[in-house]
Structure formats: structure tokens, C-alpha cells
C-alpha positions in Angstrom: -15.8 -11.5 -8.2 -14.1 -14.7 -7.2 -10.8 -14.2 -4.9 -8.8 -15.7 -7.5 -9.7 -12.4 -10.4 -9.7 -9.8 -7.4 -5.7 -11.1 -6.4 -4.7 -11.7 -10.1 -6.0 -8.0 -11.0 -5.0 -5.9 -8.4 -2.9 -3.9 -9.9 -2.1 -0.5 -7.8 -3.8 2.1 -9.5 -1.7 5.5 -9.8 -3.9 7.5 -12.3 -7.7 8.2 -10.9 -10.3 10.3 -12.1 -11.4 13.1 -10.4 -15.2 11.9 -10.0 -15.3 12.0 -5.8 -15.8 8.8 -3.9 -19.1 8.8 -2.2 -19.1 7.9 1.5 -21.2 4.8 1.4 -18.6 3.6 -1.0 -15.6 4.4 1.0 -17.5 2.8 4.4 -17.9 0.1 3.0 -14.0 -0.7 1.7 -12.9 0.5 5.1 -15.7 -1.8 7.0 -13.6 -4.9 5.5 -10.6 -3.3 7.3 -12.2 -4.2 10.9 -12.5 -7.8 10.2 -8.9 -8.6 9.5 -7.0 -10.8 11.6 -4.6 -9.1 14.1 -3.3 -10.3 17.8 -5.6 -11.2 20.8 -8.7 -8.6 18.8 -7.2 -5.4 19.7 -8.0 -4.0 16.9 -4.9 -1.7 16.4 -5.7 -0.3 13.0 -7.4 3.5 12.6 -8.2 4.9 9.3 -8.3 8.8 8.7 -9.9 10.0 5.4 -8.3 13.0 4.3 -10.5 14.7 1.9 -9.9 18.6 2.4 -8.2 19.7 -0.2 -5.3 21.7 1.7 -4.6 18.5 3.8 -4.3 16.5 0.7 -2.2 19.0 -0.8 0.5 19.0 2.1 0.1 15.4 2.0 1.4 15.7 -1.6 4.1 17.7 -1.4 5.4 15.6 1.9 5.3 12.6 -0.1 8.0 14.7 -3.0 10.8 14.6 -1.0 11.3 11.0 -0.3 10.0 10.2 -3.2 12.7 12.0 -5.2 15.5 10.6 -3.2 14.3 7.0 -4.2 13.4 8.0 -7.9 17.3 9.5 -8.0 18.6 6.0 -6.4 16.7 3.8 -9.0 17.2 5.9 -11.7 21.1 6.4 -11.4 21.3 2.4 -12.3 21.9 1.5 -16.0 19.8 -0.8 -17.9 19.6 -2.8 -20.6 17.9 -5.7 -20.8 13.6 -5.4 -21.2 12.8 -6.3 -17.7 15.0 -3.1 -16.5 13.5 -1.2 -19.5 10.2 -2.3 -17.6 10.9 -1.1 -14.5 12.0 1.9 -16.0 8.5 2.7 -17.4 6.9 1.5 -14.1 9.1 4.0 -12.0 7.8 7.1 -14.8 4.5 6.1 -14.4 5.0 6.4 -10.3 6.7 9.6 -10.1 3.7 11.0 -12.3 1.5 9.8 -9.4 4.2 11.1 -6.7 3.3 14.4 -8.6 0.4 14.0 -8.6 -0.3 12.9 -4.9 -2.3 15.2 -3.2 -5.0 15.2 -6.5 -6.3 11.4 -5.5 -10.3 12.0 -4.8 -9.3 10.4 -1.0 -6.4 9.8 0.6 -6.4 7.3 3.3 -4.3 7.3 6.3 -3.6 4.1 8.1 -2.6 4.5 11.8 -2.2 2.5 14.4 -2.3 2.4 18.3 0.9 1.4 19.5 -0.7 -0.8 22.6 -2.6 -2.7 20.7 0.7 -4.3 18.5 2.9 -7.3 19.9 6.1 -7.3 18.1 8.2 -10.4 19.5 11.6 -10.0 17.1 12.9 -6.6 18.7 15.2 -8.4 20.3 16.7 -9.7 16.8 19.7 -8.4 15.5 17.8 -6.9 12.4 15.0 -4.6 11.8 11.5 -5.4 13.6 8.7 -6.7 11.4 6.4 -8.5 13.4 4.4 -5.6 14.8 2.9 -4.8 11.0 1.1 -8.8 11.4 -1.8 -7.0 13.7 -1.8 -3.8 10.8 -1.4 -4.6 7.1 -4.1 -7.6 6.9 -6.4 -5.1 7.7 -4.8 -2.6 4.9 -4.8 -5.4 2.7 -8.6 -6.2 3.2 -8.8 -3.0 2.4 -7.4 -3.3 -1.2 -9.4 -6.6 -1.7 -12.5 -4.6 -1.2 -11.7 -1.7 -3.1 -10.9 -3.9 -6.5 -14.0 -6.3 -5.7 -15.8 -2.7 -6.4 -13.8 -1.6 -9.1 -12.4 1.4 -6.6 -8.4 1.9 -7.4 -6.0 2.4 -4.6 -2.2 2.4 -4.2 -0.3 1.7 -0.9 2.3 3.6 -0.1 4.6 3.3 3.4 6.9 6.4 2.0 4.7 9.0 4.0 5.2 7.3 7.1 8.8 9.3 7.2 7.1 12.3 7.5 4.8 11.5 10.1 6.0 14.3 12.6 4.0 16.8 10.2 1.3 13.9 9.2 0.7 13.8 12.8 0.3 17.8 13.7 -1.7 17.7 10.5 -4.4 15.3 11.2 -4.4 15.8 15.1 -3.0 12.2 15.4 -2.9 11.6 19.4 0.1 10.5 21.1 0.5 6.4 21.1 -0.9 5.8 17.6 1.7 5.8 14.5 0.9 6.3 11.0 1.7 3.0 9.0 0.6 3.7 5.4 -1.3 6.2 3.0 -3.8 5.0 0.5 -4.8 7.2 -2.3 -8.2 6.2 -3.7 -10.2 6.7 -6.5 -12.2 6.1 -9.9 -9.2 3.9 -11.9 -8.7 6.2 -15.5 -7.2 3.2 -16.8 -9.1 -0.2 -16.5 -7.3 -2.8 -14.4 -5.3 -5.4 -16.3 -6.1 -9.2 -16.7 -3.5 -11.0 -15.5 -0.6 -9.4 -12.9 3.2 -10.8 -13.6 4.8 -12.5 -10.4 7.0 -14.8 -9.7 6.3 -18.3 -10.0 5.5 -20.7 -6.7 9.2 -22.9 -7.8 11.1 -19.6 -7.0 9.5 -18.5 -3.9 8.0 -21.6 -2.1 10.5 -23.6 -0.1 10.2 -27.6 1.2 11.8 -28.3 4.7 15.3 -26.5 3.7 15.6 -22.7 1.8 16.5 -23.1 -1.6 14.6 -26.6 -1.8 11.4 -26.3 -4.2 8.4 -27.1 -3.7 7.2 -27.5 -7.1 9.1 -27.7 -10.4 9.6 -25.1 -12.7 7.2 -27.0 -15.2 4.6 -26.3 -12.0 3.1 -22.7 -10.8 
């Protein structure tokens, strides 16, 4: 597959079916990991594959509880109009796969040693960001992989709140975080053509914020 299909179609994928994931097929998704960019080559990132049933099963019901709070949030808005009638249908279809959590064939769980990331904006008067530049490219090589196979996955940060129990779970050593879970698994529903985002006029700035760098008649 070129670049271009794997970005346009890389959907997350919330439903799976239960056929397992061999290991040579999970390797290799996780080997692209290791070649991501990230600050001087420390080489922060750790993946933990949780296949054991019980351990996905905790993982599940961890993931509930913040899950609910946000569903209850979103859900308390009105709508009206189709694009919040869209988002309505996208938020069923993900607290179907919140309940369904711990049933992925693999979960992954993305940590990260703590002395291996160089965040330079904790000093900012806002929340730090920086540290995730030497984590997600390798979580996102990660999800280029998988859809250039046809594996499905879906990132998910919401776990990362319950790390305290993540960590005692998974004997997760002092110094390393967890910064993401990654369900995986056989998509049941084939990925879609074409994703909807925004178009390049409304995100893509020329020498001043709010200054386009390509019409609306453009990208």
C-alpha cells in the first residue's frame, strides 16, 4: 500500500473479531515502533502485550469508569444539526467498544522510560506536551503498520489514568509510565475509503495564525 491509502484509511477500528493475532504478526507491527524518531536515540518507548485473558479483563473494566464520565459529559449536550447527529453515532459506536474493552484479541500497552524523554515547556504556564515527541511517533508507526497489514487498532490515552493499577498489574518498574493502550485485532468491519478531515485552508497557517495557506477552493 502507498502512504497516501494507509493515512486516508486508517480509520480506528473498535469492533474486531475474535480470530487471535499470531505473534509473527504482532512483531512485526511493533518492530516499526523502534524505528520512529524520538530525541538523541534513547529509545524511550516499551510495548507490553497483554494477552491473558484476566489481565485484559481488568484492563476492561479500568477503562469503564473514565470512560463513562466522558460518555456522560458528551452526551448531556444537545444536538441538532447532522454533524452533531454524527458524532452522536460515533460516540455509540465507542462506548460499545469501551464495553467491550478487555474482548480485543491483544491489547497493547505503550510505556515509556521517564529518562529517556526531554520535555523543554514545563516551565510554560500550560500543560506539558513536548515529552510525548520522543513517544507517540513510535505509537503512530505502529498504526501505519498495522493498516498496511490490514490489522485494526484503536489508541486510546484514557487508561493512562489508571495507571497506579496498570502498573501493579503488568509489573511495570518504577521510572517508566504508561502512555497509551492499543487494542488490536482482525477488523469485523472493512476499513473505509476515504476518512473526513479538515481541509489544509482551515488548519495550515502562512507567517501569522489565522493567515491561509491555501484557499478554500485548494486542499
Amino acid at each position: 500500500m502507498l502512504l497516501d491509502e494507509i493515512t486516508h484509511t486508517m480509520a480506528t477500528c473498535r469492533q474486531f473479531r475474535p480470530d487471535p493475532v499470531d505473534d509473527e504478526t504482532l512483531l512485526t507491527v511493533l518492530d516499526a515502533g523502534r524505528w520512529a524518531p524520538q530525541g538523541g536515540n534513547r529509545q524511550p518507548v516499551h510495548f507490553v502485550v497483554v494477552r491473558d485473558p484476566y489481565k485484559k479483563a481488568k484492563l476492561g473494566e479500568w477503562y469503564l469508569a473514565p470512560w463513562r464520565a466522558y460518555m456522560a459529559e458528551r452526551m448531556g449536550t444537545t444536538s441538532t444539526n447532522s454533524d452533531q447527529r454524527h458524532q452522536r453515532s460515533s460516540l455509540a459506536e465507542a462506548d460499545n467498544f469501551a464495553a467491550h474493552f478487555g474482548e480485543a484479541p491483544v491489547i497493547v500497552v505503550v510505556c515509556a522510560e521517564l529518562a529517556g524523554v526531554h520535555p523543554t515547556d514545563t516551565n510554560l504556564d500550560r500543560l506539558s506536551v513536548v515529552g510525548g515527541g520522543s513517544i507517540y511517533p513510535a505509537v503512530q508507526n505502529v498504526l501505519l503498520k498495522a493498516r498496511e497489514i490490514g490489522l485494526g487498532a484503536a489508541l486510546t490515552t484514557l487508561l493512562c489514568e489508571a495507571e497506579p493499577q496498570v502498573r501493579e498489574l503488568i509489573g511495570l518498574p518504577e521510572g517508566f509510565i504508561t502512555a497509551a493502550h492499543i487494542p488490536m485485532g482482525w477488523p469485523l468491519l472493512p476499513f473505509p475509503k476515504q476518512l473526513k478531515r479538515r481541509p489544509l485552508s482551515r488548519t495550515t497557517h502562512l507567517d501569522n495564525f489565522g493567515s491561509p495557506m491555501v484557499s478554500d477552493a485548494g486542499r
